[in-house]
C-alpha positions in Angstrom: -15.6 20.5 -77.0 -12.5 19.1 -79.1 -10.1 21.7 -77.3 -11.0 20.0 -73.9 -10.9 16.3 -75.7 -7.3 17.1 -77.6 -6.2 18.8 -74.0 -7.4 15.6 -71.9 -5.3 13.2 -74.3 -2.7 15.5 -74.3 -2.3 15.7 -70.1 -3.4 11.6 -69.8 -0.1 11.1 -72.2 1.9 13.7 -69.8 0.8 12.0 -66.6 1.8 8.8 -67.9 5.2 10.1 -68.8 5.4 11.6 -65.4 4.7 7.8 -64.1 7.5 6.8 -66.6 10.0 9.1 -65.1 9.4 8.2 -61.7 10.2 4.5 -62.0 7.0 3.6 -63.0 6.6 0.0 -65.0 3.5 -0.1 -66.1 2.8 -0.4 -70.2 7.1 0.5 -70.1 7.6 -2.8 -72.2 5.0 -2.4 -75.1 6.4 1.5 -75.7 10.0 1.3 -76.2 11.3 0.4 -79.9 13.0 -3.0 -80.4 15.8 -3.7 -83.1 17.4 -6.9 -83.5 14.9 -8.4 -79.5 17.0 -6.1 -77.6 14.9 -2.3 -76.2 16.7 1.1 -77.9 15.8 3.2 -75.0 14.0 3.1 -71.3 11.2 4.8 -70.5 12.8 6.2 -67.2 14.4 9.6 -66.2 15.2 12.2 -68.4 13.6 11.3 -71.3 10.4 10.9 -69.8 10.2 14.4 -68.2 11.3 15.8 -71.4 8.3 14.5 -73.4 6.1 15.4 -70.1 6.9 18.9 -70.1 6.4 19.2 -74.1 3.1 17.9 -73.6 2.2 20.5 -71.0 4.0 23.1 -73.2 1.4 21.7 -76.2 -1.9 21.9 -73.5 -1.0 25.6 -72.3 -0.3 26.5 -76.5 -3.6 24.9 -77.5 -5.9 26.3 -74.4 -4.3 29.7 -75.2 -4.6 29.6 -78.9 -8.6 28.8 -78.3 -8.1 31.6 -75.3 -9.6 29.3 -72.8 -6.4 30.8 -71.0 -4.6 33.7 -71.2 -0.9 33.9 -70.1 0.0 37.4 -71.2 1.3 36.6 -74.6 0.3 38.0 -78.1 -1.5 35.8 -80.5 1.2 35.1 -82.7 2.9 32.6 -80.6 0.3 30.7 -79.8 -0.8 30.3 -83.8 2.7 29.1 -84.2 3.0 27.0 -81.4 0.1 25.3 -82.6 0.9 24.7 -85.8 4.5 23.2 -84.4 2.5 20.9 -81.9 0.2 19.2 -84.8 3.2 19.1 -86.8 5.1 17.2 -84.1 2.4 14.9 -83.3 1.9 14.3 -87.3 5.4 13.9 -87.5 5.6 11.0 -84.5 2.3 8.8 -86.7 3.8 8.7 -89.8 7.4 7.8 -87.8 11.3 7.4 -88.5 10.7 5.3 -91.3 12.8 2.4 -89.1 11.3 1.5 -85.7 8.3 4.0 -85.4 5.1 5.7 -86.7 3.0 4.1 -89.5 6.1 4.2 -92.1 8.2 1.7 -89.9 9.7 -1.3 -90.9 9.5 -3.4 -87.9 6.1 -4.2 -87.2 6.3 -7.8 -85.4 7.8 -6.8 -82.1 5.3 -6.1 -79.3 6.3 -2.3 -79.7 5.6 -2.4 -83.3 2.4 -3.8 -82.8 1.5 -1.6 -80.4 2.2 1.3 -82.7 0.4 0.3 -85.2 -2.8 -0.5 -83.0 -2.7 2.6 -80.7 0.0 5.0 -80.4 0.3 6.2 -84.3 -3.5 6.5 -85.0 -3.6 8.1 -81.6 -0.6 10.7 -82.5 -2.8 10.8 -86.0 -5.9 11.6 -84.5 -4.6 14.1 -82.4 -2.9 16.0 -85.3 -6.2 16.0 -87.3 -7.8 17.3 -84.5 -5.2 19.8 -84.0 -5.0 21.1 -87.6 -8.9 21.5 -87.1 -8.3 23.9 -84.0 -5.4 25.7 -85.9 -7.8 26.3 -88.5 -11.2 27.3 -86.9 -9.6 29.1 -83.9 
């Protein structure tokens, strides 16, 4: 059951970073990092399909590594892959130490804010639930 709840969070965050890519507008302001009122980065192009395709990268290491799919590989990479993708979203909670993750300075800005209330403990809560899977699997 938590391989199909850590892989539906997983593909609702890539879908929305699809949206993000695409032009898409919606939640843009309350995700992008502020320093000193002005944005650090856009939510559009690039970076957006980057983050998209590491997410589905992290859904086909995690639904292999519980071999709910097989794509041909050994078994080694998908024990390290998973171990890389709870380290990477651990990595994203606890944050830069500057603008995000729980370990940020700024925490007044709507981002920061935002951080705090959703997207850290949701990066945390996917780690945890991760490093469970990695464990057990």
């Amino acid at each position: 059951m938590l391989v199909w709840i850590i892989s539906a969070i997983m593909f609702l965050l890539m879908i929305l970073h699809v949206y993000w890519g695409i032009g898409g507008t919606w939640g843009a302001n309350a995700v992008v990092p502020e320093f000193k009122g002005k944005k650090t980065a856009t939510v559009k192009g690039w970076r957006s399909f980057l983050v998209a395709a590491g997410l589905l990268v992290g859904i086909l290491v995690v639904l292999g590594r519980m071999q709910v799919i097989t794509l041909g590989l050994p078994e080694a990479p998908y024990r390290i892959g998973i171990w890389l993708v709870t380290a990477f979203f651990a990595m994203r909670a606890l944050g830069d130490r500057d603008l995000k993750g729980f370990m940020k300075k700024e925490w007044s800005t709507s981002f920061g804010k935002m951080d705090t209330m959703l997207i850290s403990p949701l990066c945390l809560l996917v780690a945890v639930g991760l490093g469970y899977l990695a464990v057990a699997g």
